[in-house]
N, C-alpha and C positions, 0 to 999 in steps of 0.2 A: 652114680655116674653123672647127674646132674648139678650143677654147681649154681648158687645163686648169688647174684649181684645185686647192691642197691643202691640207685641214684638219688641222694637224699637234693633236689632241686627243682629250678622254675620251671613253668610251662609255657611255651613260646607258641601264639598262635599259628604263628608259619611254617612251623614243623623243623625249622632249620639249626634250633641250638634247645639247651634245655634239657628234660625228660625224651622229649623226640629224640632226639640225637641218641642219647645212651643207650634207650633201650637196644634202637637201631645197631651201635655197634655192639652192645651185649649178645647181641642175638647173629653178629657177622660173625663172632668171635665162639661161639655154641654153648657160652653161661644162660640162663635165663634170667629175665631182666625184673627185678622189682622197683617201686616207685615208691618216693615221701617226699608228699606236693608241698611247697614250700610258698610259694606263691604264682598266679598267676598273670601274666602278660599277651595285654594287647599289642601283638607284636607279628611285622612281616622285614621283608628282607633292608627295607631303606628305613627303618622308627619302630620305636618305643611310643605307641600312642598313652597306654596308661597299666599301673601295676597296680597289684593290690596283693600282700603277705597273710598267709595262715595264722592265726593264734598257735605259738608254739608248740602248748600242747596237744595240739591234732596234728601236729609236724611228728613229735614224739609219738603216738599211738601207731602214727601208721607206721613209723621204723617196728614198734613192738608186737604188732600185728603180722608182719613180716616172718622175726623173730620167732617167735611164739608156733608158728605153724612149719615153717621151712628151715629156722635158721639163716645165718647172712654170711659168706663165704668170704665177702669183700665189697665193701662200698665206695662212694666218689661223693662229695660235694661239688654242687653247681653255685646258682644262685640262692643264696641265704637270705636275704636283704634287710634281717633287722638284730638288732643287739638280741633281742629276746630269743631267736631263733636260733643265733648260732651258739648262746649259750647252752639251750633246750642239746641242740646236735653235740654239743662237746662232752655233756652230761652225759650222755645217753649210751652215746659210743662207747667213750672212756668206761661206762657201767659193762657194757656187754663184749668190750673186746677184739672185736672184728679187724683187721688193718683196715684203715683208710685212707683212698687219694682226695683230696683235698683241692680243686682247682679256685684256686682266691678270684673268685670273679669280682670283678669291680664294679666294669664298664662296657657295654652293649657295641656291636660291632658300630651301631650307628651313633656310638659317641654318648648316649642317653645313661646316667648312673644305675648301676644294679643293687646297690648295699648305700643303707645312710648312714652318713660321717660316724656318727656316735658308733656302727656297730664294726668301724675297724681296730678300734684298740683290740675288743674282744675276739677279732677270727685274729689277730698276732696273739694272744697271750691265753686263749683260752683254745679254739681250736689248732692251731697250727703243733701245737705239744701232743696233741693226740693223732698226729698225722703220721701212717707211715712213708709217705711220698704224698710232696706236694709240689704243684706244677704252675709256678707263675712266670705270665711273658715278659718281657723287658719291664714294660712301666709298671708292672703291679707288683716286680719284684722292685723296680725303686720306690713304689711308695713304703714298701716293704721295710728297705733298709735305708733311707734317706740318701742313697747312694748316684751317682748318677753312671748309668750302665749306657754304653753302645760297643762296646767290641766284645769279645768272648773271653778276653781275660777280664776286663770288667764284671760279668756273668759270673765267672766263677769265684771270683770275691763274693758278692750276692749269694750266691748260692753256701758258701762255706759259713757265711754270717747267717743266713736262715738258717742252715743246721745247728748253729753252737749257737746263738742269741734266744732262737724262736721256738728249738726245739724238736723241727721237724725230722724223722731219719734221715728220709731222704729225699733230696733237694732236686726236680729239675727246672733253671731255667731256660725257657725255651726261644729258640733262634729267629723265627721269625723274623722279629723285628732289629735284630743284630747287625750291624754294619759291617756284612761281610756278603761275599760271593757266593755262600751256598748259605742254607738253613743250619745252622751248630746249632744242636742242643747240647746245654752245656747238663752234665748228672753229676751229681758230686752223693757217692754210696762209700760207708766205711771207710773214709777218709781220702778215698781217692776220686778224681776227676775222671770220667770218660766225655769225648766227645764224637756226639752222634749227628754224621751228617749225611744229607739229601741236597739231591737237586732245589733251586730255588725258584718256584713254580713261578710263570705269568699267569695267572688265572683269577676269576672272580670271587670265586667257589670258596669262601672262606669265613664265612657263616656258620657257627659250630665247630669251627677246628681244636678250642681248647675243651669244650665239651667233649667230641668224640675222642680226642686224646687222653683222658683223663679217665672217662670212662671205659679205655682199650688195656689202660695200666691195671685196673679194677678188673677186670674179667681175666687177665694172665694171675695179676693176686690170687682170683678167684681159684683158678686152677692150677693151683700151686706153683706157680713160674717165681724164681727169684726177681725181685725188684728190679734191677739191672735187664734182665731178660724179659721182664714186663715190658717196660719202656722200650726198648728194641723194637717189639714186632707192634707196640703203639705206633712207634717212631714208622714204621712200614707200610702200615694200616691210614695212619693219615697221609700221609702222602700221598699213596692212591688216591685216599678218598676227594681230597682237592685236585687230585689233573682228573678224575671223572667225576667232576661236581654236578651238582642237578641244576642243569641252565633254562632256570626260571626266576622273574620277579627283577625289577629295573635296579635292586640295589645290588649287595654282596650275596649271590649265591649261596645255598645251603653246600658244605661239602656232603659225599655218599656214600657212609662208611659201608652200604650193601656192596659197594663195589667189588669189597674185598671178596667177598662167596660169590658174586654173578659174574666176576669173569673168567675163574675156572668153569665155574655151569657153564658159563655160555661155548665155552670152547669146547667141553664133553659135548654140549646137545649137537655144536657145530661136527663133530668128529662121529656124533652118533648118526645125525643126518647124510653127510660123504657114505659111510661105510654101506649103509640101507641104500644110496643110490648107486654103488658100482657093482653090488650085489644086483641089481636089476638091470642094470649096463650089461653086465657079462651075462645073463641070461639070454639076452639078443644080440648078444657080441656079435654072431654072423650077421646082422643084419647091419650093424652102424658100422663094422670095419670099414667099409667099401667107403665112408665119407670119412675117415681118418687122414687129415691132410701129408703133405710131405714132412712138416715141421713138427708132425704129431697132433693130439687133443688133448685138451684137461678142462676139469669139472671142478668149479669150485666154489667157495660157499664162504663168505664172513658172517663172525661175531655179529653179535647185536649193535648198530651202528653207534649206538650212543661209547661206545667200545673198543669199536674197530677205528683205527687209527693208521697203519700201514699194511703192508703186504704180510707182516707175521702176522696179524688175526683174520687170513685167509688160509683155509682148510682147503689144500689141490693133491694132485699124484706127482709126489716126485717120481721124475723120470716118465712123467705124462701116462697120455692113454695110447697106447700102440697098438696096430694090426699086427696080430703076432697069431700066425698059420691060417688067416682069413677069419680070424676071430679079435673082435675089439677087445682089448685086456687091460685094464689099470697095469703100471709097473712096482707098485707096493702102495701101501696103506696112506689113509688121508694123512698129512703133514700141514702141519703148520710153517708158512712162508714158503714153502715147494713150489708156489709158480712167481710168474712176474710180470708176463702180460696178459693172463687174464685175471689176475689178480688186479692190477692197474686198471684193466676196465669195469670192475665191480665197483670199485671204491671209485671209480668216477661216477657209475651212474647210482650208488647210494647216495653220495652227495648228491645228487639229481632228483633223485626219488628213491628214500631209507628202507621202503618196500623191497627193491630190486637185490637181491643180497647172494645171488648166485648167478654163473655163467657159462657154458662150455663155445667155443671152438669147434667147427666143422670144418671140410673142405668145401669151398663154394661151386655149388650146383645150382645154375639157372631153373632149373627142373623143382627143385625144391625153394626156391624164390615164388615162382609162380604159386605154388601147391599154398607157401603160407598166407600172399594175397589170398588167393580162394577163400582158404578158410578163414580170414578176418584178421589175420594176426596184422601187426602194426608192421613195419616194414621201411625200415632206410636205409636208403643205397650212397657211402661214402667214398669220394676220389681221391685219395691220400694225395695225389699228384698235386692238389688243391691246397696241401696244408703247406702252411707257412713255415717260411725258413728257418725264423727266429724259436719257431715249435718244434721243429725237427733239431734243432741245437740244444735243446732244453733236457735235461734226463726226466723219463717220464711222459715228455710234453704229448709223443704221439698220440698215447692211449688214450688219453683225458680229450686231448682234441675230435678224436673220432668218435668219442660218444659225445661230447657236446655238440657235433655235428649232427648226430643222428638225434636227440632227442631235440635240437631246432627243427630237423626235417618234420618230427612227430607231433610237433607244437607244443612241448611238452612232455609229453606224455609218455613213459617209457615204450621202449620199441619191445616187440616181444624179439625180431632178428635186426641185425645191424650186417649190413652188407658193405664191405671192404674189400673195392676191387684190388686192390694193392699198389705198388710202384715198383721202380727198380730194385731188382731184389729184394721184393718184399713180396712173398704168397696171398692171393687171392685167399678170402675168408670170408665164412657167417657164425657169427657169434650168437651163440638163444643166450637170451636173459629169463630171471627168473624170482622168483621171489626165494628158493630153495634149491637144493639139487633137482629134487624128485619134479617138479613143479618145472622145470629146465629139461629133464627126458623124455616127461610126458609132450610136452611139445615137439620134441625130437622125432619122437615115436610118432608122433600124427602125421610128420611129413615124410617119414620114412615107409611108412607100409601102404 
């Protein structure tokens, strides 16, 4: 059942390209990851302070070491950085068989060389013939073919010339760096062209993108995916991984290939979390009906902030919480995107404080104002009558304003109720906050019994 992979490349101290990366998405992707250290780097997100390459043949043992016990299902080259090396990985392969993706690293996000002069003749004419897909960006496919590449027909010339010159099966050059509106990666498989495209991200986060791409081809190989189909859900997998990059370190962000398995987790635990708190809702349903406002309640809960982005990675009750026969009742199961205003007020006060990641909706009772003073809870009382015109015009703008209002009232600090006496046709409310559902009823419940 288990399939193995091996990243025959350098080790990046900042965790953000390299061995780090691959394992990382070998392990998003459910291959397991092996390693053949090639060299290592003193390296973070802005420099290349200094490198230093393995003796070949301990580059070759530990591929055969690998081998020898497990077997290799499918490999990737990263950084090689010496003629002796990539000779040692050409041999070695070519001996035992395995497909391999091939990423032609050159050159360091931060502009710093990864391979010396002498050892490119050798990854053209020695490794790239034993490649079964190989993946270079714009420039490393012009050094490739002396070609000068910026449009996506350009690409696929490049690419058709790496197949028939170099030898490679199959070719993708990738879009990045392409003078076009979206990301084209251009695949040139069995004689035909596909082009695969994605949004073309603004983000930092791009620090290991050709590592985790390359390495994503390798683990579909791994598990027996057609080449073609390989690249596809690479093509998928990074994209993610760059719009939820890990935002740390003043240079280029590492991208996050875990993205791809933590943001289903996170939506199951979000969706396992709801279902455990309306189960205890309607256990005291008689008791919270009676604060079910006219406009209804809901209870809801985002994704992990680094994640949660809009109103879809909030888990509420479509069709609300209703008093229905003097009993509080969910109207069906936790949904994603089901609400919208208090969805809008979570994701205002996560941006606030990334603790706060659930909220419900009562009907406002002075009586229960008082109770939460008593008992310590935080407490801000909002006059919508107060908000600005220009915020009331804005879609959205209310909800964002009345928690930025209440967390000014609290100096900070989230408010455990947010009180909104309302305006013109707009329902008097108290909003609990919460770190979870559950975390959100138990609060309810203190001021209710």
């Amino acid at each position: 059942m288990w399939r193995v992979a091996i990243t025959i490349a350098g080790l990046d101290s900042g965790g953000g390209a390299g061995v780090h990366a691959d394992v990382k998405t070998f392990a998003a992707l459910g291959v397991h990851g092996a390693t053949a250290l090639t060299c290592v780097t003193a390296q973070n997100t802005y420099e290349v302070r200094r490198a230093e390459c393995l003796d070949p043949g301990l580059v070759r043992e530990q591929i055969m070491a690998v081998w020898d016990d497990m077997g290799i299902d499918a490999g990737k080259t990263g950084m090689l950085g010496t003629r002796g090396i990539i000779e040692e990985v050409a041999a070695t392969v070519s001996k035992l068989g395995f497909p391999l993706v091939v990423d032609p690293v050159m050159v360091a996000k931060s502009g710093a060389p990864l391979i010396a002069e002498d050892a490119m003749e050798a990854l053209a004419k020695r490794l790239l013939p034993v490649a079964k897909v190989v993946t270079p960006n714009r420039y490393e496919a012009e050094r490739l073919t002396g070609m000068r590449i910026s449009s996506v027909e350009d690409a696929k010339r490049a690419a058709e010339y790496i197949h028939r010159e170099l030898g490679a099966e199959v070719v993708v050059v990738k879009g990045g760096h392409l003078d076009a509106p979206e990301a084209v990666d251009v695949v040139y498989v069995g004689g035909t062209f596909h082009e695969l495209r994605a949004p073309r991200l603004n983000s930092r986060a791009t620090h290991g993108t050709g590592c985790s791409f390359s390495a994503a081809i390798a683990a579909g190989l791994a598990k027996g995916l057609a080449p073609l189909e390989a690249i596809k859900t690479a093509k998928e997998l990074i994209t993610t991984a760059i719009k939820y990059g890990v935002a740390r370190g003043k240079g280029h962000w590492a991208v996050n290939s875990t993205a791809w398995v933590e943001i289903p987790a996170e939506r199951w635990r979000a969706y396992e979390a709801m279902s455990a708190a309306l189960r205890a809702l309607e256990e005291r349903g008689a008791e919270v009906a009676r604060y079910i406002p006219e406009v209804q309640s809901n209870l809801g809960y985002a994704i992990d902030p680094r994640y949660a982005s809009g109103r879809g990675d909030v888990a509420a009750v479509p069709g609300r919480i209703v008093n229905y026969m003097g009993k509080a009742r969910p109207s069906g199961p936790p949904t994603f995107g089901a609400s919208d205003h208090v969805a809008r007020k979570i994701l205002a006060a996560m941006g606030k404080d990334p603790r706060i990641r659930s909220a419900m909706n009562i009907r406002l009772d002075w009586g229960l104002v008082e109770k939460a003073k008593a008992l310590g809870m935080a407490v801000a009382v909002v006059d919508r009558r107060n908000e600005p015109e220009e915020v009331k015009a804005r879609e959205g703008g209310s909800m964002q304003w009345v928690v930025e209002e209440a967390f000014r009232q609290t100096g900070g600090r989230a408010p455990d109720l947010i009180v909104d006496v309302g305006d013109w046709g707009k329902e008097p409310m108290i909003t609990i906050l919460g770190r979870d559902p559950l975390d959100v009823l138990e609060k309810l419940f203190k001021l209710i019994t």
